[in-house]
mmCIF file of the N, C-alpha and C atoms, coordinates in Angstrom:
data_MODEL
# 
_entry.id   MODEL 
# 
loop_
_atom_site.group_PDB 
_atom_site.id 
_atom_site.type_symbol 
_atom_site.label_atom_id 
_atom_site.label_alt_id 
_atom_site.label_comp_id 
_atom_site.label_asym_id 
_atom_site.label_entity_id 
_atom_site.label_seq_id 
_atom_site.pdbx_PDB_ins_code 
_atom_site.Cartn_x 
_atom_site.Cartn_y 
_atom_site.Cartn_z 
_atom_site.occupancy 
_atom_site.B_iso_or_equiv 
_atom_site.pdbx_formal_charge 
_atom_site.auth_seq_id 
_atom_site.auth_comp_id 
_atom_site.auth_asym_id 
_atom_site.auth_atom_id 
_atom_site.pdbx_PDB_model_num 
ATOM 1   N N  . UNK A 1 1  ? 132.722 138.185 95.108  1.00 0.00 ? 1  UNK A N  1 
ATOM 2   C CA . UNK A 1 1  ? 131.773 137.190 94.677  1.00 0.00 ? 1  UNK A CA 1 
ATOM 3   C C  . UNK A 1 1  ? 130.877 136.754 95.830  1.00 0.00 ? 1  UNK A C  1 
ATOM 4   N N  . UNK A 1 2  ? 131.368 136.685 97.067  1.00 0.00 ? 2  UNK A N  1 
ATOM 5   C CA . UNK A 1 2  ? 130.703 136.380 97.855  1.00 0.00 ? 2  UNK A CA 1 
ATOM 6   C C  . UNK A 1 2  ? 129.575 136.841 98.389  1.00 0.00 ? 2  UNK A C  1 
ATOM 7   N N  . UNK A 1 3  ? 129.763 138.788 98.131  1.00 0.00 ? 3  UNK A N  1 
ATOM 8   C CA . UNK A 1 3  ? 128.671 139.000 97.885  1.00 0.00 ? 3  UNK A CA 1 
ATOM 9   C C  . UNK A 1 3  ? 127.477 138.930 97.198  1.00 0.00 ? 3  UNK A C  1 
ATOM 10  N N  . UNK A 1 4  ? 127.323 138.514 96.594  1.00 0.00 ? 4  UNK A N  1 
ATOM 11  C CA . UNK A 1 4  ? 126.558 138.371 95.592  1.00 0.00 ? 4  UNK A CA 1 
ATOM 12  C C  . UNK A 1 4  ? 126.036 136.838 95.439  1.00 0.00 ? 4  UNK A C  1 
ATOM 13  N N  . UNK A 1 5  ? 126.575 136.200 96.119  1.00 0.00 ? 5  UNK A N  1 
ATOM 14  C CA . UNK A 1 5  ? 126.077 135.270 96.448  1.00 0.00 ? 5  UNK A CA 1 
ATOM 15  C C  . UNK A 1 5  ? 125.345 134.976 97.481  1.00 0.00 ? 5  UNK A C  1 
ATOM 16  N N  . UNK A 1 6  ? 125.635 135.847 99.086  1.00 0.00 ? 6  UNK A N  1 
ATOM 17  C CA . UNK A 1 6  ? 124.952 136.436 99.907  1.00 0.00 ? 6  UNK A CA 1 
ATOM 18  C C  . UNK A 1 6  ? 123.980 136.688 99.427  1.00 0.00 ? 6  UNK A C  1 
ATOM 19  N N  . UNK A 1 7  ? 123.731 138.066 98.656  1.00 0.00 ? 7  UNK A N  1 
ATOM 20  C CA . UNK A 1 7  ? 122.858 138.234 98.195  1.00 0.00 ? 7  UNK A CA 1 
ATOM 21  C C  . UNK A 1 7  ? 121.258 137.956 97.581  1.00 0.00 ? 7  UNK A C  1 
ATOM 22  N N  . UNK A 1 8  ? 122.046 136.987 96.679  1.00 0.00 ? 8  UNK A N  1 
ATOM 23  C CA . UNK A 1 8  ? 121.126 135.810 96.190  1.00 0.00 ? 8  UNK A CA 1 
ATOM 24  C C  . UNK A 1 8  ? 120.629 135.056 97.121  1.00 0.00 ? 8  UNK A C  1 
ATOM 25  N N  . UNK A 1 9  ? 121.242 134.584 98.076  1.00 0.00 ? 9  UNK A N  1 
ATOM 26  C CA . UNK A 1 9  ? 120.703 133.091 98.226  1.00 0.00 ? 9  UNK A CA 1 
ATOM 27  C C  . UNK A 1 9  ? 121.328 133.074 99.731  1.00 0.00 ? 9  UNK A C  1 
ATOM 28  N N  . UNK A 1 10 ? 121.169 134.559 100.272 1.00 0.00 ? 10 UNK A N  1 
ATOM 29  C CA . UNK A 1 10 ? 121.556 134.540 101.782 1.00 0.00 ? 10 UNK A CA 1 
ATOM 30  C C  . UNK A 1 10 ? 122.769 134.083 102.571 1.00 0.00 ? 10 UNK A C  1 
ATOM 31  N N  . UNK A 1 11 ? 122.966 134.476 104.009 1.00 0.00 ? 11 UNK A N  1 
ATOM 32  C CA . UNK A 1 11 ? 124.337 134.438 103.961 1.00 0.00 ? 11 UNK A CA 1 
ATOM 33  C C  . UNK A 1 11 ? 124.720 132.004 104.671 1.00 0.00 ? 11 UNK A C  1 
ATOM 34  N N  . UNK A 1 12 ? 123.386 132.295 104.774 1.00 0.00 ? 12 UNK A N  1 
ATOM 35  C CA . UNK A 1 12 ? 123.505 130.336 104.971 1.00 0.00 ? 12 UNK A CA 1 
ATOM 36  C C  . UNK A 1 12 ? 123.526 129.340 103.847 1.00 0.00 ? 12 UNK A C  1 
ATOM 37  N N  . UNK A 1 13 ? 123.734 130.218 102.256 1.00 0.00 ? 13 UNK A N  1 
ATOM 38  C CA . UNK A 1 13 ? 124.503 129.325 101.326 1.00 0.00 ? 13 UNK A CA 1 
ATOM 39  C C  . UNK A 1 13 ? 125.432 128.762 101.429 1.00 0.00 ? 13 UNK A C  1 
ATOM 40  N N  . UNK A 1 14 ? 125.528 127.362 100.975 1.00 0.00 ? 14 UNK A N  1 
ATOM 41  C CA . UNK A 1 14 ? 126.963 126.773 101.108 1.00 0.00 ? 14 UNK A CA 1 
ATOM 42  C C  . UNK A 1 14 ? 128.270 127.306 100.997 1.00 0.00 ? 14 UNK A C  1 
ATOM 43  N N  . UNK A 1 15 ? 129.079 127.136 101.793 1.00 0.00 ? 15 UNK A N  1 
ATOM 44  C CA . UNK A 1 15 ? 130.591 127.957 100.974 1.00 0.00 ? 15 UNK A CA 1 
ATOM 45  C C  . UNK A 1 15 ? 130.942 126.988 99.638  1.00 0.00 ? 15 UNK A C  1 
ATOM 46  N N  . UNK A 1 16 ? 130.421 125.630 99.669  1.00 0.00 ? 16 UNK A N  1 
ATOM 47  C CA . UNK A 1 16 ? 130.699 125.701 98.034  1.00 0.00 ? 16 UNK A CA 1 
ATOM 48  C C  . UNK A 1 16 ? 130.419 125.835 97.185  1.00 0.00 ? 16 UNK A C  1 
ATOM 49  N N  . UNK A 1 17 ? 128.745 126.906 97.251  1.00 0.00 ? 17 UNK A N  1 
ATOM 50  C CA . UNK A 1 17 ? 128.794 127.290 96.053  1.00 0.00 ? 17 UNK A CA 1 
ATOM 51  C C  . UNK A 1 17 ? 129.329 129.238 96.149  1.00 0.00 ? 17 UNK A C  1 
ATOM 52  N N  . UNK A 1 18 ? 129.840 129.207 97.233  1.00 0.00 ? 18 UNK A N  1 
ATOM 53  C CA . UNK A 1 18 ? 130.563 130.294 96.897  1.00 0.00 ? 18 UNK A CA 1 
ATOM 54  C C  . UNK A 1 18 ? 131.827 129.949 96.004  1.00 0.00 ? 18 UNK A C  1 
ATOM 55  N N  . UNK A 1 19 ? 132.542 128.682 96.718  1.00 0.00 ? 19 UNK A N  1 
ATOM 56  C CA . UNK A 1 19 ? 133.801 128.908 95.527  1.00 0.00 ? 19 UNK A CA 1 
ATOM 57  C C  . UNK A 1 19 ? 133.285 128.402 94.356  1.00 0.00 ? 19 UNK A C  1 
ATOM 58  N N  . UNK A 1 20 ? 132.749 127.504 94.170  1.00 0.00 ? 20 UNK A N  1 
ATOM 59  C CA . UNK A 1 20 ? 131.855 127.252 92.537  1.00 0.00 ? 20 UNK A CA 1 
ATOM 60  C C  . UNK A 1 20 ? 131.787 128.551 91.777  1.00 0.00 ? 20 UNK A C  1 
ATOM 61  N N  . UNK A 1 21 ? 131.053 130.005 92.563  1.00 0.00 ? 21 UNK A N  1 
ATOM 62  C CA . UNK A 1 21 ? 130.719 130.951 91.807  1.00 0.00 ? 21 UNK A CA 1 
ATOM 63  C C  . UNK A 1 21 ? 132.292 131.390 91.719  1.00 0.00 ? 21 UNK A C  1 
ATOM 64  N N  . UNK A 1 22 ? 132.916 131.339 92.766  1.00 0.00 ? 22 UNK A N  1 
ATOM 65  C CA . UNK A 1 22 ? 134.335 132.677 92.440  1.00 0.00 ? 22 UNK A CA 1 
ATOM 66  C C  . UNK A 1 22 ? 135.273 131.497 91.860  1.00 0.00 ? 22 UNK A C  1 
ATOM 67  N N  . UNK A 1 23 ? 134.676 130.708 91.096  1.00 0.00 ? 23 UNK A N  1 
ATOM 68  C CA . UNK A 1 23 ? 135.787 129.496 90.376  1.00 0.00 ? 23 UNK A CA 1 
ATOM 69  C C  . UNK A 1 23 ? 136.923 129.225 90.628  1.00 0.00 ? 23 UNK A C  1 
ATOM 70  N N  . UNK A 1 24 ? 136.708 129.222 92.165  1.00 0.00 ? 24 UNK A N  1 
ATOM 71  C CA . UNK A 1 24 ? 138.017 128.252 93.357  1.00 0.00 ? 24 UNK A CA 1 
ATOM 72  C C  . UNK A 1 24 ? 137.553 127.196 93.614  1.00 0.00 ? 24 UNK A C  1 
ATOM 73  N N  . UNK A 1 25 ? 138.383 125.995 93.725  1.00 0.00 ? 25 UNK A N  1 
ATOM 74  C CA . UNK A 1 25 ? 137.925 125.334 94.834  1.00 0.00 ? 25 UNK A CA 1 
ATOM 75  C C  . UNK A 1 25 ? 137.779 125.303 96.361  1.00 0.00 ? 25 UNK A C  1 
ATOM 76  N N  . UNK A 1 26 ? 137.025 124.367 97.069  1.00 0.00 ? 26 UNK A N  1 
ATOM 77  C CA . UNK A 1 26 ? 137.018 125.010 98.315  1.00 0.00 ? 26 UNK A CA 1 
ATOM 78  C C  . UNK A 1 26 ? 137.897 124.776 99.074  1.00 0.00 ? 26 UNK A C  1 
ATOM 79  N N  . UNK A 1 27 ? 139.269 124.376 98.798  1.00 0.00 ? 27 UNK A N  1 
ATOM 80  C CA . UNK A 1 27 ? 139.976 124.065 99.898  1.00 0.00 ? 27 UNK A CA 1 
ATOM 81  C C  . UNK A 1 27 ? 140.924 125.617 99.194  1.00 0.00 ? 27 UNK A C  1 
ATOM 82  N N  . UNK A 1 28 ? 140.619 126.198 98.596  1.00 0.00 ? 28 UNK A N  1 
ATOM 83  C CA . UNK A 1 28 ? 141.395 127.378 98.364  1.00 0.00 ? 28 UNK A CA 1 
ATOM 84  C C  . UNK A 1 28 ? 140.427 128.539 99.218  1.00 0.00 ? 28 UNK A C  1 
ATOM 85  N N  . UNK A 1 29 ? 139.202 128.445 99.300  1.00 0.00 ? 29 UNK A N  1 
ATOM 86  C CA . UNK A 1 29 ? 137.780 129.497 99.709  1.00 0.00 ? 29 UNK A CA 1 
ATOM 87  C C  . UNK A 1 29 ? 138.181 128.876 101.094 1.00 0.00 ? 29 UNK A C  1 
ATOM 88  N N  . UNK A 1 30 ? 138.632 128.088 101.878 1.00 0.00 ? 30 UNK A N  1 
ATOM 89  C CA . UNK A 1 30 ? 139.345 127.609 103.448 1.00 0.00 ? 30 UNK A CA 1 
ATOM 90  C C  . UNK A 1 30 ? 140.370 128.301 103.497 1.00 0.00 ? 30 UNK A C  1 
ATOM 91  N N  . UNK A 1 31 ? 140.911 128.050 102.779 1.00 0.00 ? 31 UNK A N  1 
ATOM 92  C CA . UNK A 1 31 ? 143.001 128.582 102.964 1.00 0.00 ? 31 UNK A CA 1 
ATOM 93  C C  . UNK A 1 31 ? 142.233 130.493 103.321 1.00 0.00 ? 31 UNK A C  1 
ATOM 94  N N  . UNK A 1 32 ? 141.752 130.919 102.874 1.00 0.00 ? 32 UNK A N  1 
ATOM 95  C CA . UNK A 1 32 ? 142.163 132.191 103.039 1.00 0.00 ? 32 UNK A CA 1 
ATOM 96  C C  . UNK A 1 32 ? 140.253 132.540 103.841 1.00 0.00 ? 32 UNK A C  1 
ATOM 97  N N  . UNK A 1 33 ? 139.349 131.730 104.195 1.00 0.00 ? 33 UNK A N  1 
ATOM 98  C CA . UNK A 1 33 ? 138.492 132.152 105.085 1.00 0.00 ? 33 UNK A CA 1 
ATOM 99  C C  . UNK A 1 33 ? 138.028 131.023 105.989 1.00 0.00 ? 33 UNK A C  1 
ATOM 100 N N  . UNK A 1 34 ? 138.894 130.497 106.871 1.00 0.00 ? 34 UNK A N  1 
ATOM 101 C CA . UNK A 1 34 ? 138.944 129.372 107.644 1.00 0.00 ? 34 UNK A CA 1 
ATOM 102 C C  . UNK A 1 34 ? 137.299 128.409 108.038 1.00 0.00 ? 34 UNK A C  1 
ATOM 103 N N  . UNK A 1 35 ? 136.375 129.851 108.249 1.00 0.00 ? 35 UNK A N  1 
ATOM 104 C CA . UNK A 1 35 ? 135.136 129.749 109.085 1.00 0.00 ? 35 UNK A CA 1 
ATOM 105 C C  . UNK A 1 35 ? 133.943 130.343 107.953 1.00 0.00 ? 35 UNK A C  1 
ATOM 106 N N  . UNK A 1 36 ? 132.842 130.166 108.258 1.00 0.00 ? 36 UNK A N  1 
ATOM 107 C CA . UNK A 1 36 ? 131.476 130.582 107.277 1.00 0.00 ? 36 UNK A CA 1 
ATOM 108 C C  . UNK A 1 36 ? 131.613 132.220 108.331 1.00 0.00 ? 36 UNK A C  1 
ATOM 109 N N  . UNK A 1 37 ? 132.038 132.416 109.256 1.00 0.00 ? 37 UNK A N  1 
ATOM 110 C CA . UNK A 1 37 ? 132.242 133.599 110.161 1.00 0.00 ? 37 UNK A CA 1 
ATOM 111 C C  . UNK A 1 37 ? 133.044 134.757 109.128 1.00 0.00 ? 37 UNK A C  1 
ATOM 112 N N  . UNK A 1 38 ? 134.218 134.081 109.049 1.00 0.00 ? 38 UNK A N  1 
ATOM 113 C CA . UNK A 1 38 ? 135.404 134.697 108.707 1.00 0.00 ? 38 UNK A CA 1 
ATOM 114 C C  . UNK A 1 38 ? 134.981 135.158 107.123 1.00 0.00 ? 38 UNK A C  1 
ATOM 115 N N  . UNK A 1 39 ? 134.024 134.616 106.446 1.00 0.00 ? 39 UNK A N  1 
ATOM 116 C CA . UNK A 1 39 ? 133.790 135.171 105.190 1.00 0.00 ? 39 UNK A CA 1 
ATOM 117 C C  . UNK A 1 39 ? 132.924 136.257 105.283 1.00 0.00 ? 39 UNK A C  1 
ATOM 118 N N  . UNK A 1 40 ? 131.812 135.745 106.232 1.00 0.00 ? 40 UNK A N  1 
ATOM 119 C CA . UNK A 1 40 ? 130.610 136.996 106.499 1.00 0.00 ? 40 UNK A CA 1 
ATOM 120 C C  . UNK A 1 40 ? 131.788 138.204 106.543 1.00 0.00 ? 40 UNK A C  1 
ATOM 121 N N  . UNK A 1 41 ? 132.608 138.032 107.504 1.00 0.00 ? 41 UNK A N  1 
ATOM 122 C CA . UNK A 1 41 ? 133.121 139.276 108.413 1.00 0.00 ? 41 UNK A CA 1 
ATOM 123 C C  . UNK A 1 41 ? 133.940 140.224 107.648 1.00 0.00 ? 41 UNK A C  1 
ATOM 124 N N  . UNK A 1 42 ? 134.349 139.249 106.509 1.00 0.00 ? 42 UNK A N  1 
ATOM 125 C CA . UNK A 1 42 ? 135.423 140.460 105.440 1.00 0.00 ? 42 UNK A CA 1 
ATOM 126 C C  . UNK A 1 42 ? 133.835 141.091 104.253 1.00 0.00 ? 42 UNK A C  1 
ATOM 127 N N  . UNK A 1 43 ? 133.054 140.245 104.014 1.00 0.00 ? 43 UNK A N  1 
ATOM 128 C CA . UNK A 1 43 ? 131.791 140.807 103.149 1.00 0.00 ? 43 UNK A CA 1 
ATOM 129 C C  . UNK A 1 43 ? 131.841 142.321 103.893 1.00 0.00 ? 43 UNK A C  1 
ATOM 130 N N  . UNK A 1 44 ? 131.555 142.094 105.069 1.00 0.00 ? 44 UNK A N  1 
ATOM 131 C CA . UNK A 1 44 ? 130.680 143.446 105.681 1.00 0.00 ? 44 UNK A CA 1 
ATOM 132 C C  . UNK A 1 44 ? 131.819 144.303 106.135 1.00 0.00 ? 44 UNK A C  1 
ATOM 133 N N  . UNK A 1 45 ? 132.682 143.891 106.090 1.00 0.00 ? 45 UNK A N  1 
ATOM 134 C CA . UNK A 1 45 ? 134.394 145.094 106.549 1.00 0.00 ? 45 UNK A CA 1 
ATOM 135 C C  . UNK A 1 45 ? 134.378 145.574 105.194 1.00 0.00 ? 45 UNK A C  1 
ATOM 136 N N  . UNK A 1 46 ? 134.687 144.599 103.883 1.00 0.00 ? 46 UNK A N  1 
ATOM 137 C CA . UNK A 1 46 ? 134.571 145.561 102.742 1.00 0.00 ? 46 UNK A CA 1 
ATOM 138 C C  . UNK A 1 46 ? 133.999 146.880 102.928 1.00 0.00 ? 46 UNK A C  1 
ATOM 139 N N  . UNK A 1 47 ? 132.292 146.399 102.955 1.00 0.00 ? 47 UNK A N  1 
ATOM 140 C CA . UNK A 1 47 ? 131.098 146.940 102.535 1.00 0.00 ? 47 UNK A CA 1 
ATOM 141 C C  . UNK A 1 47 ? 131.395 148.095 103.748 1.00 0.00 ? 47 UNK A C  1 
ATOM 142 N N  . UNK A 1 48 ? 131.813 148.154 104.831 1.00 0.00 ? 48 UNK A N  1 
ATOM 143 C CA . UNK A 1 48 ? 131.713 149.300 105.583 1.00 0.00 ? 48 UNK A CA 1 
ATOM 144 C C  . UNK A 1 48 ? 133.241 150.831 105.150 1.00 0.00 ? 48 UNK A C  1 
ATOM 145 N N  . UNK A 1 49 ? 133.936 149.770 104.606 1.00 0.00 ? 49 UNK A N  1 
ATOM 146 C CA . UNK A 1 49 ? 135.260 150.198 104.171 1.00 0.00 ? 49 UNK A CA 1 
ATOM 147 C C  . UNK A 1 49 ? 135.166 151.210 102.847 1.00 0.00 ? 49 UNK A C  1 
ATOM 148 N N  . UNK A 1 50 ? 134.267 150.650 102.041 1.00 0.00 ? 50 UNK A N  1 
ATOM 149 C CA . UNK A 1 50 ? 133.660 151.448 101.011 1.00 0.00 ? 50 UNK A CA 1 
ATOM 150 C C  . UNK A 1 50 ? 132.643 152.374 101.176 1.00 0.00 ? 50 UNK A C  1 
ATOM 151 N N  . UNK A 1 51 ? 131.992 152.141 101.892 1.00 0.00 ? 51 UNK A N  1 
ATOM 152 C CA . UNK A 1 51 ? 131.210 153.770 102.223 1.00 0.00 ? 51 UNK A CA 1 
ATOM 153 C C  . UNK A 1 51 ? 131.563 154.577 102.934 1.00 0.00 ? 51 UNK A C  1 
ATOM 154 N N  . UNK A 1 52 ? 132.785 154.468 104.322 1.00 0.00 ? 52 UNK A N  1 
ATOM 155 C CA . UNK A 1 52 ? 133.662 155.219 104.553 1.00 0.00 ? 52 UNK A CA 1 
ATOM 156 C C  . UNK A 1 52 ? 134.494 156.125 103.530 1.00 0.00 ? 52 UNK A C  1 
ATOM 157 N N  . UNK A 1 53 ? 134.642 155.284 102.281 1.00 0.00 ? 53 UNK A N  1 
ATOM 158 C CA . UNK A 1 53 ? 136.036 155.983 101.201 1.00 0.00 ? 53 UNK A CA 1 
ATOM 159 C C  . UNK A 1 53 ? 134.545 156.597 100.666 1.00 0.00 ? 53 UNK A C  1 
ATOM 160 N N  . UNK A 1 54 ? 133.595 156.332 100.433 1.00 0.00 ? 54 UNK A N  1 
ATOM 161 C CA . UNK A 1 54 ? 132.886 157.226 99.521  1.00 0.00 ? 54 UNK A CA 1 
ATOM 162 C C  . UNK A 1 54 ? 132.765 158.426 99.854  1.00 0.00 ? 54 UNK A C  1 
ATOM 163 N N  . UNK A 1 55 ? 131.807 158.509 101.387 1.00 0.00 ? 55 UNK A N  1 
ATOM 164 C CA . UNK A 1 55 ? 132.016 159.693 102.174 1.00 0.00 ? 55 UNK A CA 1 
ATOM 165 C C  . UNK A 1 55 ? 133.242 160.602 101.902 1.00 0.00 ? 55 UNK A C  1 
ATOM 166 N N  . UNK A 1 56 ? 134.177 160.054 102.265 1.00 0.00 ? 56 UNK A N  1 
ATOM 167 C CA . UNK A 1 56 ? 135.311 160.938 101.755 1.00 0.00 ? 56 UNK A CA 1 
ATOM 168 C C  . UNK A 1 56 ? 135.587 161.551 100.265 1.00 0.00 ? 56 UNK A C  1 
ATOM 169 N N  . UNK A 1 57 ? 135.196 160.954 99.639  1.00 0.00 ? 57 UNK A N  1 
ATOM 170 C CA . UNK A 1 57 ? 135.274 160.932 97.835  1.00 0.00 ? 57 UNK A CA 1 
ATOM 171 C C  . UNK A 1 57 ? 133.870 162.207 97.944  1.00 0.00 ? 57 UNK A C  1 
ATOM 172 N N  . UNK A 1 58 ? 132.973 161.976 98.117  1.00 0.00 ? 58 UNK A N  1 
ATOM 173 C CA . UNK A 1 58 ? 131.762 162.880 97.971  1.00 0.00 ? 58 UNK A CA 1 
ATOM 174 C C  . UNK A 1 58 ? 132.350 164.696 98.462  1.00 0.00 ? 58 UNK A C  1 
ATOM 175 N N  . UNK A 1 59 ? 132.586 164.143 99.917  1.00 0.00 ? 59 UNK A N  1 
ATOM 176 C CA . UNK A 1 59 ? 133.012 165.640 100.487 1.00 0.00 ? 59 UNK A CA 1 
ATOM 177 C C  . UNK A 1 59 ? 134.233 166.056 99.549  1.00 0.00 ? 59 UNK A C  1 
ATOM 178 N N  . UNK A 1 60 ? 135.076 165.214 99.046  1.00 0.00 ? 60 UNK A N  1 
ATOM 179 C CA . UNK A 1 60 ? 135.911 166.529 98.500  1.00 0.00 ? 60 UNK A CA 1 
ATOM 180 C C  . UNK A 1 60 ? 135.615 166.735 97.024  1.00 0.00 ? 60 UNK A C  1 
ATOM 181 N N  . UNK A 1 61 ? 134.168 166.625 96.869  1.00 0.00 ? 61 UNK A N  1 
ATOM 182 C CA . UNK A 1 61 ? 133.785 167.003 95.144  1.00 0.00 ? 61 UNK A CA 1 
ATOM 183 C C  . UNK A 1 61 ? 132.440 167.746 95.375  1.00 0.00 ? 61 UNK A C  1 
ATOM 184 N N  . UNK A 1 62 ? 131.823 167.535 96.752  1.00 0.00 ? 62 UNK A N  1 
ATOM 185 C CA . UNK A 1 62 ? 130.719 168.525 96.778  1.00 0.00 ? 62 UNK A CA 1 
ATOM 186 C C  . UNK A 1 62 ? 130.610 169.024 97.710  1.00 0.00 ? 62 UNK A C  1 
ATOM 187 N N  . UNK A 1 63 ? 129.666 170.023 98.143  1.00 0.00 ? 63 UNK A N  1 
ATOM 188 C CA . UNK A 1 63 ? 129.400 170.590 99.364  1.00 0.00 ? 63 UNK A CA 1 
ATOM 189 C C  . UNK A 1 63 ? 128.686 169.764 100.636 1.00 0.00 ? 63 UNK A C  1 
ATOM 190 N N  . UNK A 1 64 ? 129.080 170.180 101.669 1.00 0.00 ? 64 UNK A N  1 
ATOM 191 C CA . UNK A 1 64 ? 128.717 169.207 102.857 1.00 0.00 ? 64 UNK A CA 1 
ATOM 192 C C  . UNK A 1 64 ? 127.255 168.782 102.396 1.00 0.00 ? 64 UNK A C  1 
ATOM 193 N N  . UNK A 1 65 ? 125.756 169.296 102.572 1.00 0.00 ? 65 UNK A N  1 
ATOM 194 C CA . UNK A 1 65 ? 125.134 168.793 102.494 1.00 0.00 ? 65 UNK A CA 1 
ATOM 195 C C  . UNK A 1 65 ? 124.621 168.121 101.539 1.00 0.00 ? 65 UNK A C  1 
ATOM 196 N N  . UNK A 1 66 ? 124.657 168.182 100.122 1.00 0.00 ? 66 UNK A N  1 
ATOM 197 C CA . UNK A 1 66 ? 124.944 167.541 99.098  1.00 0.00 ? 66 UNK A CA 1 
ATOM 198 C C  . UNK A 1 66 ? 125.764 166.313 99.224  1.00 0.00 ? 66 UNK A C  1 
ATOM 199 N N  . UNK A 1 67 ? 126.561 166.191 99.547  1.00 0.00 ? 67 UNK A N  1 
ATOM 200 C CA . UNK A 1 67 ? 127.554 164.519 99.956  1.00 0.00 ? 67 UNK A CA 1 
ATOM 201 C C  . UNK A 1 67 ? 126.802 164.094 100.610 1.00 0.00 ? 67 UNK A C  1 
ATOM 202 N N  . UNK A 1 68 ? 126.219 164.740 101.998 1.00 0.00 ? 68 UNK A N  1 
ATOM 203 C CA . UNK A 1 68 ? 125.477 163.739 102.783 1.00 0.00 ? 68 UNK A CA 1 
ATOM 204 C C  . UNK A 1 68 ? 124.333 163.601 102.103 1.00 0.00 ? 68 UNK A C  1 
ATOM 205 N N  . UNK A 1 69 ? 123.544 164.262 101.720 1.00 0.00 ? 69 UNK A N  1 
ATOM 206 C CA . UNK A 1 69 ? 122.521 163.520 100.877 1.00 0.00 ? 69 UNK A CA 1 
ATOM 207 C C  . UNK A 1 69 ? 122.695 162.086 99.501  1.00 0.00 ? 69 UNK A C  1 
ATOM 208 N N  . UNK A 1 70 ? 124.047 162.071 98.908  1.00 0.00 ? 70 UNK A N  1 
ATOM 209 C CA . UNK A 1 70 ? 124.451 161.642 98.156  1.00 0.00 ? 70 UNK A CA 1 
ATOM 210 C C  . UNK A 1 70 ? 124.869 159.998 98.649  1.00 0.00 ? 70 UNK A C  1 
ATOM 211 N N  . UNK A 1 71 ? 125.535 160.789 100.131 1.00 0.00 ? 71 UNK A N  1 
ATOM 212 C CA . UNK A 1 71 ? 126.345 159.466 100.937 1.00 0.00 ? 71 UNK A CA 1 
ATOM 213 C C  . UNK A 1 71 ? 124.951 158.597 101.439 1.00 0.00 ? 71 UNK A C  1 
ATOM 214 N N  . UNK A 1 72 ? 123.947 159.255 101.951 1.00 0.00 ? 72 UNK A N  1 
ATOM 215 C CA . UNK A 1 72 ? 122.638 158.224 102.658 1.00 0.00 ? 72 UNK A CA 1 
ATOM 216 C C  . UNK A 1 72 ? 122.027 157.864 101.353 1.00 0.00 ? 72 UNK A C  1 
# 
């Protein structure tokens, strides 16, 4: 959710309307991302975490240059 709230409305939106959107409250959107840091930092670990697995997912269904065209 957080992405997408990023998204929208950049990453200097309030964290409460991040938990507003992911329908936590915010002392639950604290318990598990202490800092406005600590939320950025799992957004973009996801986001790097998933195009790593894609890469991998691509190469073993197509040919090298085909994935990389697929993967960029």
């Amino acid at each position: 959710m957080a992405k997408t709230v990023f998204a929208d409305q950049g990453v200097d939106v309030s964290l409460n309307e991040i938990a507003r959107r992911a329908g936590v409250g915010i002392g639950t959107l604290y318990r598990h991302f202490p800092t406005r840091g600590a939320i950025v930092e799992a957004v973009y670990r996801r986001e790097v975490e998933q195009s790593a697995g894609s890469a991998s997912r691509l190469l073993g269904s197509l040919p090298p240059g085909v994935a990389l065209g697929e993967w960029i």
